[in-house]
mmCIF file of the N, C-alpha and C atoms, coordinates in Angstrom:
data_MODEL
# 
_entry.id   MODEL 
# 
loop_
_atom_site.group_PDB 
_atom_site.id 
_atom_site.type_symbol 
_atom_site.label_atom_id 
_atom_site.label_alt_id 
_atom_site.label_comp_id 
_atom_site.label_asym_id 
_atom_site.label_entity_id 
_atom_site.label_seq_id 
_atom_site.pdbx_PDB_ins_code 
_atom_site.Cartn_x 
_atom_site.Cartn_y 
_atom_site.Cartn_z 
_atom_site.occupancy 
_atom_site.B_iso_or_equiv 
_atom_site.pdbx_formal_charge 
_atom_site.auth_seq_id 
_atom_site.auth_comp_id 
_atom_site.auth_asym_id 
_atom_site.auth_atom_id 
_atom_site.pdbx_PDB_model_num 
ATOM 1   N N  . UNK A 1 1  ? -209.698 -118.564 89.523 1.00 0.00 ? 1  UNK A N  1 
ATOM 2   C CA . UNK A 1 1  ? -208.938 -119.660 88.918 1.00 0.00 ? 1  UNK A CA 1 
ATOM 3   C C  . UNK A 1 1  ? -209.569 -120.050 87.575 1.00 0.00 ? 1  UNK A C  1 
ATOM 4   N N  . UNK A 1 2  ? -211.000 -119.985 87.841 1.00 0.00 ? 2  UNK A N  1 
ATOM 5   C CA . UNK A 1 2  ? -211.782 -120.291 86.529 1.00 0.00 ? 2  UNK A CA 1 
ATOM 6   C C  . UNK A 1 2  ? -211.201 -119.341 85.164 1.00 0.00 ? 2  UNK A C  1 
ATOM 7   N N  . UNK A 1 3  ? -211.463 -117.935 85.552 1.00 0.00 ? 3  UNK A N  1 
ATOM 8   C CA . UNK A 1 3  ? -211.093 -117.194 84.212 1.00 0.00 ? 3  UNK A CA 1 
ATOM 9   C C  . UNK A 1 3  ? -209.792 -117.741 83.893 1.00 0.00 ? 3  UNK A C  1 
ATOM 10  N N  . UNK A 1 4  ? -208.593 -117.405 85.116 1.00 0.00 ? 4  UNK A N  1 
ATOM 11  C CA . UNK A 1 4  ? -207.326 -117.691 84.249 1.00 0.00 ? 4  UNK A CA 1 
ATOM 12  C C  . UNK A 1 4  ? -207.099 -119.024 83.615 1.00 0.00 ? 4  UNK A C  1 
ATOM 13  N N  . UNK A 1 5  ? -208.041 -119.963 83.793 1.00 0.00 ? 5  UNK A N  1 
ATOM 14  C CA . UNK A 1 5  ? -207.549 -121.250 82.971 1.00 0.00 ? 5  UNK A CA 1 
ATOM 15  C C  . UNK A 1 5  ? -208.251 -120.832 81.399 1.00 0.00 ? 5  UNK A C  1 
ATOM 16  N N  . UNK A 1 6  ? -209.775 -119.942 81.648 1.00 0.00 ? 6  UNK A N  1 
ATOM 17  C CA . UNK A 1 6  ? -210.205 -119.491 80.229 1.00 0.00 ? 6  UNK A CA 1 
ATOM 18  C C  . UNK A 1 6  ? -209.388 -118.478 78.900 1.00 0.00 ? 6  UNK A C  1 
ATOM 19  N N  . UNK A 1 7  ? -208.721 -117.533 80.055 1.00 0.00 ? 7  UNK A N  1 
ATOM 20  C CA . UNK A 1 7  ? -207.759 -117.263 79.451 1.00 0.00 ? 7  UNK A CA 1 
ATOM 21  C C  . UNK A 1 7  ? -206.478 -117.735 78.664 1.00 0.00 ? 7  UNK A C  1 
ATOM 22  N N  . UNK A 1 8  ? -206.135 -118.537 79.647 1.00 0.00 ? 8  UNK A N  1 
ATOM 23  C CA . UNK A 1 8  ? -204.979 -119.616 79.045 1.00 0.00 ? 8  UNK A CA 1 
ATOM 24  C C  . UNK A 1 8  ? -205.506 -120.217 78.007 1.00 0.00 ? 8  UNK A C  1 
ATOM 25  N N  . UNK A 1 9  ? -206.767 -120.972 78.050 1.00 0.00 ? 9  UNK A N  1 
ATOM 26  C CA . UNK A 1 9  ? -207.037 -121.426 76.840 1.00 0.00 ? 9  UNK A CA 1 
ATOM 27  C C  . UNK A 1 9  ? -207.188 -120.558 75.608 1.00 0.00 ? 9  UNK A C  1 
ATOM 28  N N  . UNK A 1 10 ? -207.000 -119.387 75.543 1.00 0.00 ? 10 UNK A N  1 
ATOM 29  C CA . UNK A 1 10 ? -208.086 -118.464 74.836 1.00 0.00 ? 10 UNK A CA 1 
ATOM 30  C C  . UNK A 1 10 ? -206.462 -118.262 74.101 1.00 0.00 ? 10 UNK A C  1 
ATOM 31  N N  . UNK A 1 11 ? -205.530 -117.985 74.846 1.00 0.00 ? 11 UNK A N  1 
ATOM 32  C CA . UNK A 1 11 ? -204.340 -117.762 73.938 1.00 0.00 ? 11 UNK A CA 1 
ATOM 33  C C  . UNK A 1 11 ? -203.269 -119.008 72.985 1.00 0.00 ? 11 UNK A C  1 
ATOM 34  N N  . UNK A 1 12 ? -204.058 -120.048 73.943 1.00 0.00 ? 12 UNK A N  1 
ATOM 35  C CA . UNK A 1 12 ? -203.638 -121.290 73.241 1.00 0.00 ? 12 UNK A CA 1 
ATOM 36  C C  . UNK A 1 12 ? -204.242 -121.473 72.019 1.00 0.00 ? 12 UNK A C  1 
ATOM 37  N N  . UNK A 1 13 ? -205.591 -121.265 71.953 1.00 0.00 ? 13 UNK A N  1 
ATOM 38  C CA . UNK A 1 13 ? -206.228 -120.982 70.698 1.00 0.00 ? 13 UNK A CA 1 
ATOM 39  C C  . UNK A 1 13 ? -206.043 -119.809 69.663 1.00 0.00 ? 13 UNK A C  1 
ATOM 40  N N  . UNK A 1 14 ? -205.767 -118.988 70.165 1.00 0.00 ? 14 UNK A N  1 
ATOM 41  C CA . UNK A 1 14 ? -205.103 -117.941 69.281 1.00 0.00 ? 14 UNK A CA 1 
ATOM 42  C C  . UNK A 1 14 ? -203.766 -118.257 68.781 1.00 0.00 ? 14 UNK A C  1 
ATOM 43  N N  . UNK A 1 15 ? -203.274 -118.876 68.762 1.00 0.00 ? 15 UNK A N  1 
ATOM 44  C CA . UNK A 1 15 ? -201.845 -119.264 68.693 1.00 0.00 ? 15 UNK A CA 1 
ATOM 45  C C  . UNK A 1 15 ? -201.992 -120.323 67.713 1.00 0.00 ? 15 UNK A C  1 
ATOM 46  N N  . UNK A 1 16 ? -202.757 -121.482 68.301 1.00 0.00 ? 16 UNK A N  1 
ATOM 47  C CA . UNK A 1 16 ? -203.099 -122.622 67.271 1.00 0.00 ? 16 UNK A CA 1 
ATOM 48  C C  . UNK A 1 16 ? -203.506 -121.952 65.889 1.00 0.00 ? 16 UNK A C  1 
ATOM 49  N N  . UNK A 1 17 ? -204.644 -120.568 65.686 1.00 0.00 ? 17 UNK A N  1 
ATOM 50  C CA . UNK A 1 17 ? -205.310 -120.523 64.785 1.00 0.00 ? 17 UNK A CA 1 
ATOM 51  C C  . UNK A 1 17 ? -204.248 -119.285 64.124 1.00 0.00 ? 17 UNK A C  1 
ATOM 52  N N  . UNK A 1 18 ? -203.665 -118.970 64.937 1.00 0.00 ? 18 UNK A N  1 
ATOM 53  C CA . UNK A 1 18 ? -202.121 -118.171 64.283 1.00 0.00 ? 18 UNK A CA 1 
ATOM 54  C C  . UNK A 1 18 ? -201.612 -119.184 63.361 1.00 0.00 ? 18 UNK A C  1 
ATOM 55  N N  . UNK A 1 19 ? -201.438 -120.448 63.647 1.00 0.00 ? 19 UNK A N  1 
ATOM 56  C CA . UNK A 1 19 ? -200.135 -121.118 63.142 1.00 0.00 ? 19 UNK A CA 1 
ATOM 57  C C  . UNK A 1 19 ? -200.716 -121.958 61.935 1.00 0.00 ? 19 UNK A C  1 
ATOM 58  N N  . UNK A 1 20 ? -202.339 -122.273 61.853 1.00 0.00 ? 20 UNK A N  1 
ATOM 59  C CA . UNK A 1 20 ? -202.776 -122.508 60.690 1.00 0.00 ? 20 UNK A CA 1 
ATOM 60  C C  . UNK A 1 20 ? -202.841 -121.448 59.550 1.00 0.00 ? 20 UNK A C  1 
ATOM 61  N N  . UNK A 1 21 ? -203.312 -120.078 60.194 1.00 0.00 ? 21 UNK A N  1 
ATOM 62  C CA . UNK A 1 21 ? -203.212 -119.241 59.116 1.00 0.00 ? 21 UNK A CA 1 
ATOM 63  C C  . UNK A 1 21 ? -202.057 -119.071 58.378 1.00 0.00 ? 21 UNK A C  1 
ATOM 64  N N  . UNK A 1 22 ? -200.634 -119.456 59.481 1.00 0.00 ? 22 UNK A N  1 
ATOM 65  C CA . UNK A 1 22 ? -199.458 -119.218 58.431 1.00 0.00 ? 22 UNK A CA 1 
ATOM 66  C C  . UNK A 1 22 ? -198.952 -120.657 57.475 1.00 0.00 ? 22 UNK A C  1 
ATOM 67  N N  . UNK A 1 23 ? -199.550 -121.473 58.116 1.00 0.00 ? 23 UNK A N  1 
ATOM 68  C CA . UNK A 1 23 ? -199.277 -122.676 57.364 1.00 0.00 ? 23 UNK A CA 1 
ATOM 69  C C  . UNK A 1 23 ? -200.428 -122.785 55.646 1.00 0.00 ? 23 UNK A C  1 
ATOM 70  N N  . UNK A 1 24 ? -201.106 -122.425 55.833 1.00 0.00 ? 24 UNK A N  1 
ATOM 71  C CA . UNK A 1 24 ? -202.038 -121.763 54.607 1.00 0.00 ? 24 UNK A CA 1 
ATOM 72  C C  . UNK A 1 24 ? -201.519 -120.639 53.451 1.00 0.00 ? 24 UNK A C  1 
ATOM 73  N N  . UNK A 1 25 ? -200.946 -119.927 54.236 1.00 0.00 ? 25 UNK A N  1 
ATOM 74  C CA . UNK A 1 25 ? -200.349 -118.967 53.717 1.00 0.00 ? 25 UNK A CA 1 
ATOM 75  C C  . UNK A 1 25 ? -199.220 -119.343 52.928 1.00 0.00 ? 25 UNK A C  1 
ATOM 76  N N  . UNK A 1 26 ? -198.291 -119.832 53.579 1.00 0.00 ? 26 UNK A N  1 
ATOM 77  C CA . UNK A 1 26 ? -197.235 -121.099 53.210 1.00 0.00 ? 26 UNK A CA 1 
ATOM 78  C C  . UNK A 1 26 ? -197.752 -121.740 52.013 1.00 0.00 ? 26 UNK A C  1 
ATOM 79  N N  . UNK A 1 27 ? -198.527 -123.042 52.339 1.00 0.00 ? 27 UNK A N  1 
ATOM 80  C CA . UNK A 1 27 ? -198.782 -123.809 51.544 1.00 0.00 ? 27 UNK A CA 1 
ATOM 81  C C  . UNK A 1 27 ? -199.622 -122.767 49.823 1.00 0.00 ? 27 UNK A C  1 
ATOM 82  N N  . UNK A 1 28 ? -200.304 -121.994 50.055 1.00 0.00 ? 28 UNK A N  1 
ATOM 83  C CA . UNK A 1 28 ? -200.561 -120.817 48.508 1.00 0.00 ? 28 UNK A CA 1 
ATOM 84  C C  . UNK A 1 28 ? -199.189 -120.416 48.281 1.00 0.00 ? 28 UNK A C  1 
ATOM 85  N N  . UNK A 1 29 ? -198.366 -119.898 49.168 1.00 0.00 ? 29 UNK A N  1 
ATOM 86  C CA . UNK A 1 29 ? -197.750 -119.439 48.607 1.00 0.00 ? 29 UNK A CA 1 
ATOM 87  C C  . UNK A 1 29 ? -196.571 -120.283 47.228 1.00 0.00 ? 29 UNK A C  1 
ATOM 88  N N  . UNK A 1 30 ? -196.173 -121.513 48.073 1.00 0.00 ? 30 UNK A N  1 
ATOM 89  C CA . UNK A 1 30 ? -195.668 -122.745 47.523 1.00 0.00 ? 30 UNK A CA 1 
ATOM 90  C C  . UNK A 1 30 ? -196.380 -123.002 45.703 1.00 0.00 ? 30 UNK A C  1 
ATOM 91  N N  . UNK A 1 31 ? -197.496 -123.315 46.419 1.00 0.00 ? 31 UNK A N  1 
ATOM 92  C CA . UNK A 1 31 ? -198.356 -123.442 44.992 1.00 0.00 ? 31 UNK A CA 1 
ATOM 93  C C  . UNK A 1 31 ? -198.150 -122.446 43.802 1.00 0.00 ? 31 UNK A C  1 
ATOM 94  N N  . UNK A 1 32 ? -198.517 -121.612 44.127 1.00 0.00 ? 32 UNK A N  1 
ATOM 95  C CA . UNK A 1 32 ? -198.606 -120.428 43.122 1.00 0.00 ? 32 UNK A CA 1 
ATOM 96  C C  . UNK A 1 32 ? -196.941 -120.152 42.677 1.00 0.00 ? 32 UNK A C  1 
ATOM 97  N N  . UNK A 1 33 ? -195.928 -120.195 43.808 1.00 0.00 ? 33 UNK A N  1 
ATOM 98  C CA . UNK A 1 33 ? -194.429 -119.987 42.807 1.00 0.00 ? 33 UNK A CA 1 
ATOM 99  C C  . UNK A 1 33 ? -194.631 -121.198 42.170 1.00 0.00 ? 33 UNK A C  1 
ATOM 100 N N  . UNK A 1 34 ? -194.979 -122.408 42.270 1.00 0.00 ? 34 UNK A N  1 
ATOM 101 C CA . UNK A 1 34 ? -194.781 -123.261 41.308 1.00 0.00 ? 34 UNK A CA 1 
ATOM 102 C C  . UNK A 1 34 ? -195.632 -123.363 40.064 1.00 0.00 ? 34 UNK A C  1 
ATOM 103 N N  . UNK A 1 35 ? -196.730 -122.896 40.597 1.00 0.00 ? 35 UNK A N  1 
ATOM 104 C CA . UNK A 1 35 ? -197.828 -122.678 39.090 1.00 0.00 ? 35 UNK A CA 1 
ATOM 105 C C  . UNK A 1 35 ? -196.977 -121.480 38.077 1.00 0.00 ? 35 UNK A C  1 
ATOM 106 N N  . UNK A 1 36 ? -196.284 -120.675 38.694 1.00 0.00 ? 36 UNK A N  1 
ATOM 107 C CA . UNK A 1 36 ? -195.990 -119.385 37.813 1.00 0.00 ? 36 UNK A CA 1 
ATOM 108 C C  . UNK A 1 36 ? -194.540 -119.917 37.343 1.00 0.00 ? 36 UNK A C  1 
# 
C-alpha cells in the first residue's frame, strides 16, 4: 500500500512539474513574440 501511494505521488509530481515547464514555456514564448 505504501509504494502505491509513493507512486501516486510520484506521478502527481511529474505532472505538476510537467505543467510548470509548459507554463514557462508559454510565458517566453509570449514575451519574446512581443519583444520581436
Amino acid at each position: 500500500m505504501k509504494f502505491h501511494w509513493s507512486s501516486m505521488s510520484l506521478k502527481i509530481k511529474n505532472r505538476i512539474y510537467a505543467c510548470q515547464q509548459m507554463y514557462i514555456f508559454i510565458s517566453y514564448f509570449t514575451f519574446f513574440s512581443r519583444t520581436a
